[in-house]
Predicted model as a PDB file, atoms N, CA, C, CB and O in Angstrom, pLDDT in the B-factor column:
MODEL        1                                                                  
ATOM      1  N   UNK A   1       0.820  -1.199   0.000  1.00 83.00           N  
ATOM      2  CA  UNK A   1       0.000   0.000   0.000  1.00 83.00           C  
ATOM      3  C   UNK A   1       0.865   1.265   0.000  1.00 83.00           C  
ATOM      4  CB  UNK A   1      -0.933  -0.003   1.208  1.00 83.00           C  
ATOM      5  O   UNK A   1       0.393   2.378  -0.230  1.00 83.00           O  
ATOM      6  N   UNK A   2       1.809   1.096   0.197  1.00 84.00           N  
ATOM      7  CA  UNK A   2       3.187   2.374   0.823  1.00 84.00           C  
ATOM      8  C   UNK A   2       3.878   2.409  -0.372  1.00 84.00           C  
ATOM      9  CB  UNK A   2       4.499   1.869   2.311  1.00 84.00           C  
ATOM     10  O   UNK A   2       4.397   3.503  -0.593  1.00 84.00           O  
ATOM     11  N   UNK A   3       4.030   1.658  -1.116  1.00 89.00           N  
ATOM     12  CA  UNK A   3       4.762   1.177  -2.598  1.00 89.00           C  
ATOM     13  C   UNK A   3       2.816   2.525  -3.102  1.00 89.00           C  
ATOM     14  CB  UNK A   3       4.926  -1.720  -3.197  1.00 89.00           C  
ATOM     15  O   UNK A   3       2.755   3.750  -3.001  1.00 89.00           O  
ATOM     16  N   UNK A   4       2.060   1.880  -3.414  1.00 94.00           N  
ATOM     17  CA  UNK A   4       0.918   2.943  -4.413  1.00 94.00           C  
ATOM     18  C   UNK A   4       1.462   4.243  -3.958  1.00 94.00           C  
ATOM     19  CB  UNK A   4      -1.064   2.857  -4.025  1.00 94.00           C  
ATOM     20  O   UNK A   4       2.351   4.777  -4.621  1.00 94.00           O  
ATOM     21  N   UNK A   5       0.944   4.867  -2.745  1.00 94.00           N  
ATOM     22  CA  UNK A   5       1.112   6.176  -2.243  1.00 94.00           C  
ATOM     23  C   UNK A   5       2.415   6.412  -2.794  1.00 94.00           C  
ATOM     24  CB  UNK A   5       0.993   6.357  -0.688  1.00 94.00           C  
ATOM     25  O   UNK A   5       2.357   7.618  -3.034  1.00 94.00           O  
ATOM     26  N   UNK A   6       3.370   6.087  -3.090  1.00 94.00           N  
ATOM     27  CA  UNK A   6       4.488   6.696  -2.939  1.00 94.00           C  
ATOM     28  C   UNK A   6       4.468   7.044  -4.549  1.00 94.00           C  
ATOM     29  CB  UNK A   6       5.735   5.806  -2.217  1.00 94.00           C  
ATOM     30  O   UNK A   6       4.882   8.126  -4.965  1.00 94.00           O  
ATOM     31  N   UNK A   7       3.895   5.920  -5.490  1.00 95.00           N  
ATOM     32  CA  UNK A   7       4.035   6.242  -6.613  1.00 95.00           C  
ATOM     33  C   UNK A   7       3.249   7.341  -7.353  1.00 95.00           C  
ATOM     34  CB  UNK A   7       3.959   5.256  -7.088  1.00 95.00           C  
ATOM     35  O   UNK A   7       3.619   7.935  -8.365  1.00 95.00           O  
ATOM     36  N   UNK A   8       2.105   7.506  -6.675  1.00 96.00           N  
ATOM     37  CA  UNK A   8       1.197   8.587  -6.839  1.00 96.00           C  
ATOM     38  C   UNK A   8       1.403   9.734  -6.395  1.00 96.00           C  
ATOM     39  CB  UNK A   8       0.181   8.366  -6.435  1.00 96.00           C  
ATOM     40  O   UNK A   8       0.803  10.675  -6.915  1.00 96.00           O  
ATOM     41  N   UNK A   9       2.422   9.982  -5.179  1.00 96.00           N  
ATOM     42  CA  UNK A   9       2.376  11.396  -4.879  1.00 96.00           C  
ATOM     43  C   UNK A   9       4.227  11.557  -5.752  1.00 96.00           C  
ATOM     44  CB  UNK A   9       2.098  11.813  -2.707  1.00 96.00           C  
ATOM     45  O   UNK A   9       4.857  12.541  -6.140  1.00 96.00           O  
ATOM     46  N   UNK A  10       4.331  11.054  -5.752  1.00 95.00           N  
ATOM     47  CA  UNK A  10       5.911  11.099  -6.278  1.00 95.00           C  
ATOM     48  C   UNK A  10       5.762  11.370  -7.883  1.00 95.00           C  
ATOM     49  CB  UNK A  10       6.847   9.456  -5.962  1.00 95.00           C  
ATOM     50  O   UNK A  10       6.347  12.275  -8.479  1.00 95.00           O  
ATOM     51  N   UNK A  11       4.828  10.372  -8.502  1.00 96.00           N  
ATOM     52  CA  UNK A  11       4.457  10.732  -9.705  1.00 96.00           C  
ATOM     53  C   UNK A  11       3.665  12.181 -10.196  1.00 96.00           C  
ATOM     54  CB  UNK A  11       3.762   9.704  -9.976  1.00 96.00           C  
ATOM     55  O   UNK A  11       4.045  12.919 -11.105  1.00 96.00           O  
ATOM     56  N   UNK A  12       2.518  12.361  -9.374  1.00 97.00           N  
ATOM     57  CA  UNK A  12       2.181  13.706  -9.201  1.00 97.00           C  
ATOM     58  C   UNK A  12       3.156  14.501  -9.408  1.00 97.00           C  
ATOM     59  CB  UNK A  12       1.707  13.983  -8.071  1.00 97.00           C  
ATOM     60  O   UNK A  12       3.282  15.051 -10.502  1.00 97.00           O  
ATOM     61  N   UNK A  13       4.214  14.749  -8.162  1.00 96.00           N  
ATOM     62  CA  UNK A  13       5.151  15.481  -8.126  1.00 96.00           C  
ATOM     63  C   UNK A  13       6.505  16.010  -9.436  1.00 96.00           C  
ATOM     64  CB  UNK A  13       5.521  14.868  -7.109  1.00 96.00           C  
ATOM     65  O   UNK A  13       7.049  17.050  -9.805  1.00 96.00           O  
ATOM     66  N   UNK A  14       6.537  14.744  -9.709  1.00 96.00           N  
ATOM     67  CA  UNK A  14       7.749  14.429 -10.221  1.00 96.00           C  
ATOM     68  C   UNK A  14       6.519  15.765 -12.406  1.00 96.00           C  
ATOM     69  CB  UNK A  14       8.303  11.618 -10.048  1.00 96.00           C  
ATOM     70  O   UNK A  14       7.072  16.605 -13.116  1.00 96.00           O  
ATOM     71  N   UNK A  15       5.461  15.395 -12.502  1.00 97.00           N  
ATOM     72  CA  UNK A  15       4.833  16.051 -13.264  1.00 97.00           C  
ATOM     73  C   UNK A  15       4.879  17.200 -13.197  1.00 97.00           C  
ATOM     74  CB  UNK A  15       3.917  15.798 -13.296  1.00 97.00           C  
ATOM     75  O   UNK A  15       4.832  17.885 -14.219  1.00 97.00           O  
ATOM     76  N   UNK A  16       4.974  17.684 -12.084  1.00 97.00           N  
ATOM     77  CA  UNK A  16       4.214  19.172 -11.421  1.00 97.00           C  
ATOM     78  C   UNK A  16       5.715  19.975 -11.726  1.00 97.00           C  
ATOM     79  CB  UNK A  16       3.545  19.138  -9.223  1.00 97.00           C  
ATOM     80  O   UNK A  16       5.886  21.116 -12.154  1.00 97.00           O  
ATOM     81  N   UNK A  17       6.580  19.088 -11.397  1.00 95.00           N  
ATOM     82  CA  UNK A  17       8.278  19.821 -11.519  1.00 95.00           C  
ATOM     83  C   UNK A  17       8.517  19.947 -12.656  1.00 95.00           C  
ATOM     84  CB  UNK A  17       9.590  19.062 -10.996  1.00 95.00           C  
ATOM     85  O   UNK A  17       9.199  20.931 -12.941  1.00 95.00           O  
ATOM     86  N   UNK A  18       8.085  19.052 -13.762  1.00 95.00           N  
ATOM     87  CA  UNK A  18       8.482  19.363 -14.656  1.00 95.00           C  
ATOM     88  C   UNK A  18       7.800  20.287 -15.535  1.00 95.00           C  
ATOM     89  CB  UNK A  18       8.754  18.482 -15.027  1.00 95.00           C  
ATOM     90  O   UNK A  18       8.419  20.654 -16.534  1.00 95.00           O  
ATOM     91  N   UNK A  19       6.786  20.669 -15.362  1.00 96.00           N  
ATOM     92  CA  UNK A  19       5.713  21.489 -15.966  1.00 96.00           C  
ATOM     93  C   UNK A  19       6.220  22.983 -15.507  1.00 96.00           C  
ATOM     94  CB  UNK A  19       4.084  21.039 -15.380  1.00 96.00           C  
ATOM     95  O   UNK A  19       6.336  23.978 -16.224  1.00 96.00           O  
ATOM     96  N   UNK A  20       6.530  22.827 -13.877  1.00 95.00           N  
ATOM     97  CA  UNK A  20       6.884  24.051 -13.556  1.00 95.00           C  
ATOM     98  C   UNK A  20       8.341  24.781 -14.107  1.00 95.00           C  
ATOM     99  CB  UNK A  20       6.827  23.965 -12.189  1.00 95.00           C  
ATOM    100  O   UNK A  20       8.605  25.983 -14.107  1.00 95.00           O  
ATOM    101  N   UNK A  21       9.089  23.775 -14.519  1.00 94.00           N  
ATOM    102  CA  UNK A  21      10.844  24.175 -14.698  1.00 94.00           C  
ATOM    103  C   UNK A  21      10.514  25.266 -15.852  1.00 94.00           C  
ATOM    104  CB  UNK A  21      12.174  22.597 -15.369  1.00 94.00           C  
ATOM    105  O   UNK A  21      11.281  26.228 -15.904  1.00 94.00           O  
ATOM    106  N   UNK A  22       9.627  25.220 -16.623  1.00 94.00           N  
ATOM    107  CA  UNK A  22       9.455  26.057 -17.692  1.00 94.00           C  
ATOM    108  C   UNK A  22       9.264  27.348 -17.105  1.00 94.00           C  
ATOM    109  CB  UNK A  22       8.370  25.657 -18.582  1.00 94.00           C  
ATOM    110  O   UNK A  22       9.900  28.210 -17.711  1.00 94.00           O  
ATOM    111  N   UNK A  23       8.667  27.737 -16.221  1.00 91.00           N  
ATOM    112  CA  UNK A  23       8.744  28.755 -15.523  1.00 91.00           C  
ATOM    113  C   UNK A  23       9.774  29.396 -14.683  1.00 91.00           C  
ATOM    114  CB  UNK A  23       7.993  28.604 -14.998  1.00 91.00           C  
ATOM    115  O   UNK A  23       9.945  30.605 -14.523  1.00 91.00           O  
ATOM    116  N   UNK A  24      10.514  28.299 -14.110  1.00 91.00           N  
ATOM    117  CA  UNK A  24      11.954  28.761 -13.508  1.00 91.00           C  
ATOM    118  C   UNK A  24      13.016  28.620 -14.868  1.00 91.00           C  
ATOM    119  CB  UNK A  24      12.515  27.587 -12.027  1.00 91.00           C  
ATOM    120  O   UNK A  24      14.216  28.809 -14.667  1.00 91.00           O  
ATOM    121  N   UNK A  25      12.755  28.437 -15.614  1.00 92.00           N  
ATOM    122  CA  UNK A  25      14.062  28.576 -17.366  1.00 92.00           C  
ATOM    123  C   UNK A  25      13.560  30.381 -17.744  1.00 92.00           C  
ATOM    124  CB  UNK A  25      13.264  26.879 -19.572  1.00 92.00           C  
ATOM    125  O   UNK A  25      14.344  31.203 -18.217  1.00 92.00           O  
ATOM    126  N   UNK A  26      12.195  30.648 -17.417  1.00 90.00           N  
ATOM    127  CA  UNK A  26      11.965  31.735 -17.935  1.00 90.00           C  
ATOM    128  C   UNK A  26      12.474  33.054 -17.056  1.00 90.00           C  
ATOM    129  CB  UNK A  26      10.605  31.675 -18.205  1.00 90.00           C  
ATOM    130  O   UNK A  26      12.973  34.092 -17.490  1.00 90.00           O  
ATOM    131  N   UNK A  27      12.155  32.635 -15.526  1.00 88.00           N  
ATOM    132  CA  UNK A  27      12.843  33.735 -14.441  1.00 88.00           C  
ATOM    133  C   UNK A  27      14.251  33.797 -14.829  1.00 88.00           C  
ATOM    134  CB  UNK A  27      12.760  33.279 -12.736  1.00 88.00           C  
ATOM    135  O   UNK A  27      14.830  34.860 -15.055  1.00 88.00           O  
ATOM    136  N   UNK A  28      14.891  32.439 -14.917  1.00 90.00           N  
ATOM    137  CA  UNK A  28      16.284  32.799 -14.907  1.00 90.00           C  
ATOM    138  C   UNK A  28      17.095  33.306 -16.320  1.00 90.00           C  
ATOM    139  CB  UNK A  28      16.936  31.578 -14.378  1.00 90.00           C  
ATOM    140  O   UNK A  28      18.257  33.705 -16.400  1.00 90.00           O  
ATOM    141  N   UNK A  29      16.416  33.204 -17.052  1.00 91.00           N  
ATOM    142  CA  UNK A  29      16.023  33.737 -18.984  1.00 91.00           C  
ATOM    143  C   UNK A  29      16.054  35.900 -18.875  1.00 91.00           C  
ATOM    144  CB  UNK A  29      13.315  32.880 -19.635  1.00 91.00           C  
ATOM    145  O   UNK A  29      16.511  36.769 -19.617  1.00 91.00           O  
ATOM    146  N   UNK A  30      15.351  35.914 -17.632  1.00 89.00           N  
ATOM    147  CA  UNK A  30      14.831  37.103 -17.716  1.00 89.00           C  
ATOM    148  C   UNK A  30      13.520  37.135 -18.512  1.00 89.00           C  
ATOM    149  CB  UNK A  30      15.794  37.938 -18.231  1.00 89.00           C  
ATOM    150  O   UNK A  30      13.361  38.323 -18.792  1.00 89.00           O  
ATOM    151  N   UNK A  31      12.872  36.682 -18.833  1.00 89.00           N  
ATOM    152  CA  UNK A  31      11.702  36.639 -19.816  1.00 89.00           C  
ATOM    153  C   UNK A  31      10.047  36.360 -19.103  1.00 89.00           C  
ATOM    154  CB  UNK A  31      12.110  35.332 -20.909  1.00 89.00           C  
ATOM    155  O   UNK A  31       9.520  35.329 -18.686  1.00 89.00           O  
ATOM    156  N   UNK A  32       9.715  37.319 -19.164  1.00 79.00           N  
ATOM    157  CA  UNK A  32       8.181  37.253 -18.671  1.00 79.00           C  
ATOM    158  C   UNK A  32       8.204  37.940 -16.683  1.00 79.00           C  
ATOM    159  CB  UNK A  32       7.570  35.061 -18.851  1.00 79.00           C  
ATOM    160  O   UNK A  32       7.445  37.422 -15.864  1.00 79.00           O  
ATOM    161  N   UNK A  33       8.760  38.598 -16.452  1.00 78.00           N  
ATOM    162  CA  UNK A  33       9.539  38.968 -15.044  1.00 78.00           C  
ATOM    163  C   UNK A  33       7.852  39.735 -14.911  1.00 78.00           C  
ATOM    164  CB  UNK A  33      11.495  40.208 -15.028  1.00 78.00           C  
ATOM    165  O   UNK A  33       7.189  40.366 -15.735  1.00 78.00           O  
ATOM    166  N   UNK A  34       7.582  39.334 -13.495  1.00 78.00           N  
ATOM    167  CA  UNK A  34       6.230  40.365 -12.998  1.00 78.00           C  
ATOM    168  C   UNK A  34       4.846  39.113 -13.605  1.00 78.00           C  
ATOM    169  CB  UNK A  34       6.214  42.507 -14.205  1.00 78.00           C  
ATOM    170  O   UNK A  34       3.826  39.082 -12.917  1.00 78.00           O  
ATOM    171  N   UNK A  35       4.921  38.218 -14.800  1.00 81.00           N  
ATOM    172  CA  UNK A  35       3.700  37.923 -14.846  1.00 81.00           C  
ATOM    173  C   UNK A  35       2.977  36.715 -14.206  1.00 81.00           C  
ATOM    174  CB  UNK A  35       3.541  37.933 -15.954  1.00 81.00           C  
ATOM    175  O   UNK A  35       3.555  35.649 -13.990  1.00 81.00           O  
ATOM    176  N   UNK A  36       2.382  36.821 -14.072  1.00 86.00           N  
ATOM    177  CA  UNK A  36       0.985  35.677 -13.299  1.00 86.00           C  
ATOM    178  C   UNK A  36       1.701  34.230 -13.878  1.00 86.00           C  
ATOM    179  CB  UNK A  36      -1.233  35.958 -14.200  1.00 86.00           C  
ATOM    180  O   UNK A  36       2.207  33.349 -13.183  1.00 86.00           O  
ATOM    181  N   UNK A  37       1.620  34.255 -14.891  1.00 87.00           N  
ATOM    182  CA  UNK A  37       2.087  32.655 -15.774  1.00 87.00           C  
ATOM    183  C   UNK A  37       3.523  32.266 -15.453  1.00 87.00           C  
ATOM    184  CB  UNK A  37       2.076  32.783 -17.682  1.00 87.00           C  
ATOM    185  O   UNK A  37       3.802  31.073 -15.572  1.00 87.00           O  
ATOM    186  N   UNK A  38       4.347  33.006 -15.112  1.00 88.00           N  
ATOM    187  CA  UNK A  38       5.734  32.638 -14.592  1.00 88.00           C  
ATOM    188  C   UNK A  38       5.575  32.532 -13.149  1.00 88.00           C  
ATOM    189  CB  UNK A  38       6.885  33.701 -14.956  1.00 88.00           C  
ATOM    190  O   UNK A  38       6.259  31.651 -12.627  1.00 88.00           O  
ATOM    191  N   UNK A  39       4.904  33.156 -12.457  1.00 89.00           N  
ATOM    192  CA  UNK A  39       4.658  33.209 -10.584  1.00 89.00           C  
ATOM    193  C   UNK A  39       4.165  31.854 -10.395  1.00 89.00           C  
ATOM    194  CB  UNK A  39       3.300  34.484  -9.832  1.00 89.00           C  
ATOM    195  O   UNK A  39       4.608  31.120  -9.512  1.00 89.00           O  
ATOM    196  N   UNK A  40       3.067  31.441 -11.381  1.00 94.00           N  
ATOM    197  CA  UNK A  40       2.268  30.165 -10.931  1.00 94.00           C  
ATOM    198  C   UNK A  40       3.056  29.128 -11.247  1.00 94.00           C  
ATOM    199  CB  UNK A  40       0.881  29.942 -11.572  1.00 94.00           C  
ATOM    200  O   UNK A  40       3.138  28.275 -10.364  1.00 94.00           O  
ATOM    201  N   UNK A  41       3.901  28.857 -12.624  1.00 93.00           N  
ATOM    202  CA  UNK A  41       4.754  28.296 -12.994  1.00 93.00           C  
ATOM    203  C   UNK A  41       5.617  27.700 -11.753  1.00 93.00           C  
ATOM    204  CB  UNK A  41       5.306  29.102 -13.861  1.00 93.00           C  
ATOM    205  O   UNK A  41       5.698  26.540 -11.351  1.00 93.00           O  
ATOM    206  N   UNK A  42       6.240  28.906 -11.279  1.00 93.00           N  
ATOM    207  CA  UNK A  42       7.675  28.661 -10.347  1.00 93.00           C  
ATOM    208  C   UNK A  42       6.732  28.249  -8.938  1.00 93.00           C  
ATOM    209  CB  UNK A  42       8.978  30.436 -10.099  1.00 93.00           C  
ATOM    210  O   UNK A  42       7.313  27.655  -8.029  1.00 93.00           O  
ATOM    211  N   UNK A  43       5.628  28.503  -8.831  1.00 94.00           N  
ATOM    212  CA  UNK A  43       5.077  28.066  -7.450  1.00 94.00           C  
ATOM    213  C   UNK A  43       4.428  26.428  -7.670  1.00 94.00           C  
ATOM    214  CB  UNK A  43       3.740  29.297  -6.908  1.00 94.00           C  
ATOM    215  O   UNK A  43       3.904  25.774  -6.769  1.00 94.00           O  
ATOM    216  N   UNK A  44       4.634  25.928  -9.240  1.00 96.00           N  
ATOM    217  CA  UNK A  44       4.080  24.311  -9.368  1.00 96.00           C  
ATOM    218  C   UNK A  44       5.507  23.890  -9.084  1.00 96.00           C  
ATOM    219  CB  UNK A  44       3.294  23.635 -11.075  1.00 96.00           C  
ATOM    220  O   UNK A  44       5.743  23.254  -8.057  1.00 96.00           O  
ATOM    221  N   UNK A  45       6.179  24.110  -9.673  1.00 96.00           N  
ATOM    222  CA  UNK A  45       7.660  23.818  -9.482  1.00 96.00           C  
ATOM    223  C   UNK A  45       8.242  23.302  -8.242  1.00 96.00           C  
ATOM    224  CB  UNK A  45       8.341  24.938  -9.698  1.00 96.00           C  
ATOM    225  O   UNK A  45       9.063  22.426  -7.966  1.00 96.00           O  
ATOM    226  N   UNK A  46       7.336  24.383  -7.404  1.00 96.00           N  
ATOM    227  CA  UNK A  46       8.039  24.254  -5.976  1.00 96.00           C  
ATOM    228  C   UNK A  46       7.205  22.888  -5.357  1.00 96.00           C  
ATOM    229  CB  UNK A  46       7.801  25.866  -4.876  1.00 96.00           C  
ATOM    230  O   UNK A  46       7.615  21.808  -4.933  1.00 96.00           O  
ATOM    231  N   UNK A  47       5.982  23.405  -5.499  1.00 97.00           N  
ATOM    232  CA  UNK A  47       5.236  22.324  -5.166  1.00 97.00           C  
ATOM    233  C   UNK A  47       5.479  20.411  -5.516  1.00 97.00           C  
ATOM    234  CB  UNK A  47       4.088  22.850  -5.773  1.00 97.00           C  
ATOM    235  O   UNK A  47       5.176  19.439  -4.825  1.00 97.00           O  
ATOM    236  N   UNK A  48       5.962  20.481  -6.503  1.00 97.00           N  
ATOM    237  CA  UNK A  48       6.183  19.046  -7.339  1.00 97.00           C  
ATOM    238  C   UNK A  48       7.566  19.041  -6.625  1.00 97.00           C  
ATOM    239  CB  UNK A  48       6.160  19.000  -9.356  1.00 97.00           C  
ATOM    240  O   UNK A  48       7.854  17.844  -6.654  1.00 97.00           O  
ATOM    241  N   UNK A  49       8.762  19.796  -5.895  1.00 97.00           N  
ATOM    242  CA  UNK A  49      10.216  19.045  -5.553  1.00 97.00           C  
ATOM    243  C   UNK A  49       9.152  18.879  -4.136  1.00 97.00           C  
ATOM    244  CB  UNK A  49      12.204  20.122  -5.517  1.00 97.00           C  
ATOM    245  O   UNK A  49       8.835  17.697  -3.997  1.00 97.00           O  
ATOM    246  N   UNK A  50       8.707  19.549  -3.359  1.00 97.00           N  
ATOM    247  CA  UNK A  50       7.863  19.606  -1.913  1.00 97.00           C  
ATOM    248  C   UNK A  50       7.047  17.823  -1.949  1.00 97.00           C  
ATOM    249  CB  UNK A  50       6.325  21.308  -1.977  1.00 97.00           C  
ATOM    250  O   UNK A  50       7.169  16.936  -1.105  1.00 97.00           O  
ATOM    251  N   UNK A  51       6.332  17.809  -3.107  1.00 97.00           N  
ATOM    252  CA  UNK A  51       5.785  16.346  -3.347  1.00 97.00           C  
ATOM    253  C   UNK A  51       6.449  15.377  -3.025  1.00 97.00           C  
ATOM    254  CB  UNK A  51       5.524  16.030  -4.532  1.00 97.00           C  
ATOM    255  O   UNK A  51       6.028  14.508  -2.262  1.00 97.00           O  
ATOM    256  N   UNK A  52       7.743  15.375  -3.628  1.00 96.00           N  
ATOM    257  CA  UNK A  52       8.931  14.215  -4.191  1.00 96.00           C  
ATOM    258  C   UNK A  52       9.683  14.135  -2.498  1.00 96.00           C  
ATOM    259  CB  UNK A  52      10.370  15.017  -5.880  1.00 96.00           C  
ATOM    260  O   UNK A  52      10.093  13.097  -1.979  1.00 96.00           O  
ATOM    261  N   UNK A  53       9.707  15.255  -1.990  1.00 96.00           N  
ATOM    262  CA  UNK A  53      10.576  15.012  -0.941  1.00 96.00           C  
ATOM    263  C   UNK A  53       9.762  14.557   0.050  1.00 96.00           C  
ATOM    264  CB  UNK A  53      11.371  16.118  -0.535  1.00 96.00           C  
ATOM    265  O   UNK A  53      10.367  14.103   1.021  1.00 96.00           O  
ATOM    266  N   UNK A  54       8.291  14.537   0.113  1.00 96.00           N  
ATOM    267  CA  UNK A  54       7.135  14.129   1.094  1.00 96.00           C  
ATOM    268  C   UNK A  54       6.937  12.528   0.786  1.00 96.00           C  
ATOM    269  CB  UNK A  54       5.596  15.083   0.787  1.00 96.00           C  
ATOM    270  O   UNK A  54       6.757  11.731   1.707  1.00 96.00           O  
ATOM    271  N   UNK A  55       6.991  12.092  -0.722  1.00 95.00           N  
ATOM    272  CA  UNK A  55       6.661  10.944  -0.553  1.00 95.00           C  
ATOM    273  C   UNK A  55       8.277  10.121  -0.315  1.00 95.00           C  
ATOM    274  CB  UNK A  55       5.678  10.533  -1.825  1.00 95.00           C  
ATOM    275  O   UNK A  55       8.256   9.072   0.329  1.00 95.00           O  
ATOM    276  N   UNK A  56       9.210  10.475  -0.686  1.00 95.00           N  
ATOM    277  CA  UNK A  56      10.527   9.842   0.005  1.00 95.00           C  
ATOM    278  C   UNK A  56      10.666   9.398   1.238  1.00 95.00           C  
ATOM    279  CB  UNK A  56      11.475  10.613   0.021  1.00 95.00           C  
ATOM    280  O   UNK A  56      11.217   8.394   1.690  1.00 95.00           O  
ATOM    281  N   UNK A  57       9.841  10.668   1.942  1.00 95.00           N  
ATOM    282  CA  UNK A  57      10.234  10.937   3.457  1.00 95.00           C  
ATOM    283  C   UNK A  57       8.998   9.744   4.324  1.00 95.00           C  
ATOM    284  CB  UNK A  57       9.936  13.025   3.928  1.00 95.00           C  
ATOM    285  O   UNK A  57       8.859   9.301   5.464  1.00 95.00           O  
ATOM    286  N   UNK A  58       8.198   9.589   2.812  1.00 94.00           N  
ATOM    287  CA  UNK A  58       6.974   8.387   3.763  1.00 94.00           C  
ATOM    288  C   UNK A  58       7.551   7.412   3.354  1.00 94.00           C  
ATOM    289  CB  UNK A  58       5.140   8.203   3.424  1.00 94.00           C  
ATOM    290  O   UNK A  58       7.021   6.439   3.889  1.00 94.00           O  
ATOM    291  N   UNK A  59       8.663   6.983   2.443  1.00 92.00           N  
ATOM    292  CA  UNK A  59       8.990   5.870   2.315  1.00 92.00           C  
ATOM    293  C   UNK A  59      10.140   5.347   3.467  1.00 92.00           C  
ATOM    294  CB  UNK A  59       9.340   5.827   0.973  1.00 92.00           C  
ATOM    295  O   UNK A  59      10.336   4.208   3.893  1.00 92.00           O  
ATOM    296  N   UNK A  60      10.806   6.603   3.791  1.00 91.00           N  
ATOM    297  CA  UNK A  60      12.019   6.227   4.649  1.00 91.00           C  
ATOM    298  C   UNK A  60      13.245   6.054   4.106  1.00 91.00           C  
ATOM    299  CB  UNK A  60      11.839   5.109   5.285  1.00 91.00           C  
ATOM    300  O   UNK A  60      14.198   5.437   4.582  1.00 91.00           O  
ATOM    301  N   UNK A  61      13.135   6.842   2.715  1.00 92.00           N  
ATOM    302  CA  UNK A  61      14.652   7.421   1.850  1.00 92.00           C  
ATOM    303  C   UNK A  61      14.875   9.010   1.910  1.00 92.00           C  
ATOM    304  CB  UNK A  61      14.572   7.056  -0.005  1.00 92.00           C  
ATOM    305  O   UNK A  61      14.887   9.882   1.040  1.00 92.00           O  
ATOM    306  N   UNK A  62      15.064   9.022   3.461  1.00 92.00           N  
ATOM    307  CA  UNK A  62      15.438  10.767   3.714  1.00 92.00           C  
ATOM    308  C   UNK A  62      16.776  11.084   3.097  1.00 92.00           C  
ATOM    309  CB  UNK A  62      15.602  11.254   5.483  1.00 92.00           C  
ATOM    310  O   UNK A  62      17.276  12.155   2.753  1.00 92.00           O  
ATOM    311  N   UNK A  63      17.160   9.984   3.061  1.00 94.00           N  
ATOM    312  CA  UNK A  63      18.961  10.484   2.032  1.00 94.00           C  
ATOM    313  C   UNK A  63      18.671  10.591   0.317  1.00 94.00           C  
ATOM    314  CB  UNK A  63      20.577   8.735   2.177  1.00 94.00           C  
ATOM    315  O   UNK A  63      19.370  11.396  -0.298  1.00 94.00           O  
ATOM    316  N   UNK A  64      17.878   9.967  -0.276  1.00 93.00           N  
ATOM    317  CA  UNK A  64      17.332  10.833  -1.430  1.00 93.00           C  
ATOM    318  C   UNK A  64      16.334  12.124  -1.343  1.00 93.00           C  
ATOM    319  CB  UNK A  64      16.650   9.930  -2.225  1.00 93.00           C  
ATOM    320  O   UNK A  64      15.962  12.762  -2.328  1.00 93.00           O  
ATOM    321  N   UNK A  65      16.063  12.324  -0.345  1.00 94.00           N  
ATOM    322  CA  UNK A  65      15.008  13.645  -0.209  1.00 94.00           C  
ATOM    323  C   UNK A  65      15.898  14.581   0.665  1.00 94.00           C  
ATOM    324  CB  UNK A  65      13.330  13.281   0.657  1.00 94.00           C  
ATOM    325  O   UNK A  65      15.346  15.648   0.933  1.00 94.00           O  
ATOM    326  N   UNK A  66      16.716  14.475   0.992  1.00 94.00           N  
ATOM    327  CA  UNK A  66      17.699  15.509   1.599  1.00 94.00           C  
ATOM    328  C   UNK A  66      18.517  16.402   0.348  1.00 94.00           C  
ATOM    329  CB  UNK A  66      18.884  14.608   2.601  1.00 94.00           C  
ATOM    330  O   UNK A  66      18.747  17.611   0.312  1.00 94.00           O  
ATOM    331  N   UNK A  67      18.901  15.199  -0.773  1.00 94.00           N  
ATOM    332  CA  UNK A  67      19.734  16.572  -2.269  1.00 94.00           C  
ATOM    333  C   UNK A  67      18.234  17.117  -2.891  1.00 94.00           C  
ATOM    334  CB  UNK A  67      21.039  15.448  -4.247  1.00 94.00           C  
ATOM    335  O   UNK A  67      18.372  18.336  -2.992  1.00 94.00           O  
ATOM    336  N   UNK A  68      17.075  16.798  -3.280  1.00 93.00           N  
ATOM    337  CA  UNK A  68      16.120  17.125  -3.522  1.00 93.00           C  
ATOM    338  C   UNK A  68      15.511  18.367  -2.726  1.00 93.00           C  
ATOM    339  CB  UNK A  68      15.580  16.111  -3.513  1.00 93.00           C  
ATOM    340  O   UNK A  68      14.547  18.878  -3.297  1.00 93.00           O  
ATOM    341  N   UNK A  69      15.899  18.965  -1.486  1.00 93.00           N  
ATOM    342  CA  UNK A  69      15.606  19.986  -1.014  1.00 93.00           C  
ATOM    343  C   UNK A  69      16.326  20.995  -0.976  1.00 93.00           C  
ATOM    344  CB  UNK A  69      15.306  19.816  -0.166  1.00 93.00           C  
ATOM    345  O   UNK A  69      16.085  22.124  -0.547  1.00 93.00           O  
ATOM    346  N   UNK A  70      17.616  20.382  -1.635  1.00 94.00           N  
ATOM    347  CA  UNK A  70      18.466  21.669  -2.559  1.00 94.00           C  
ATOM    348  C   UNK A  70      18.229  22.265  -3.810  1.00 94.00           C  
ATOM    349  CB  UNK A  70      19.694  21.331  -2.880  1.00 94.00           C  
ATOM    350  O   UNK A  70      18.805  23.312  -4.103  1.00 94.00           O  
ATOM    351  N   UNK A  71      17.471  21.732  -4.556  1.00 90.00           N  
ATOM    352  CA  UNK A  71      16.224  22.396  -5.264  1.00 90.00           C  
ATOM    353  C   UNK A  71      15.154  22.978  -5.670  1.00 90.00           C  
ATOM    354  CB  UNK A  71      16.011  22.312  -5.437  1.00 90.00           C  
ATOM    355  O   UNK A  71      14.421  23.157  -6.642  1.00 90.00           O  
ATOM    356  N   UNK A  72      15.386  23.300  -4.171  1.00 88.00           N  
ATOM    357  CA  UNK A  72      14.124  24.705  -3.848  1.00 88.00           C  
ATOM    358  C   UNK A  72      15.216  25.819  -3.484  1.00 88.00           C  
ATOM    359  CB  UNK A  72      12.729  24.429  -2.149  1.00 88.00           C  
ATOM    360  O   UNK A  72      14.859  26.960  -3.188  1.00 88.00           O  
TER     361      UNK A  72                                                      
ENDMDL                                                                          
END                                                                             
């Protein structure tokens, strides 16, 4: 049951990061600075490494979710 959860919030996550990186390529681009679509962007971003390091941390691989919180 710990094996599903993990794949679902990790998978979630692991989506959400990558959807969001487009938004952190654009902050660090300089491109689109101030708008709504880059703010929400970089705030899925955050959310999807926050995911990945929550379902690690329910699995009991805090040493893969410890470099993963150097990515926020």
């Amino acid at each position: 049951m710990s094996d599903l959860i993990f794949a679902l919030v990790s998978g979630g996550g692991l989506l959400a990061l990558s959807i969001g990186a487009f938004g952190v390529l654009d902050a660090y681009h300089k491109r689109g600075i101030g708008k709504k679509r880059v703010d929400w962007l970089i705030g899925l971003y955050a959310l999807g490494v926050v995911a990945n390091i929550v379902a690690y941390v329910m699995l009991d691989r805090w040493y893969i979710a410890a470099p993963l919180a150097l990515m926020l």
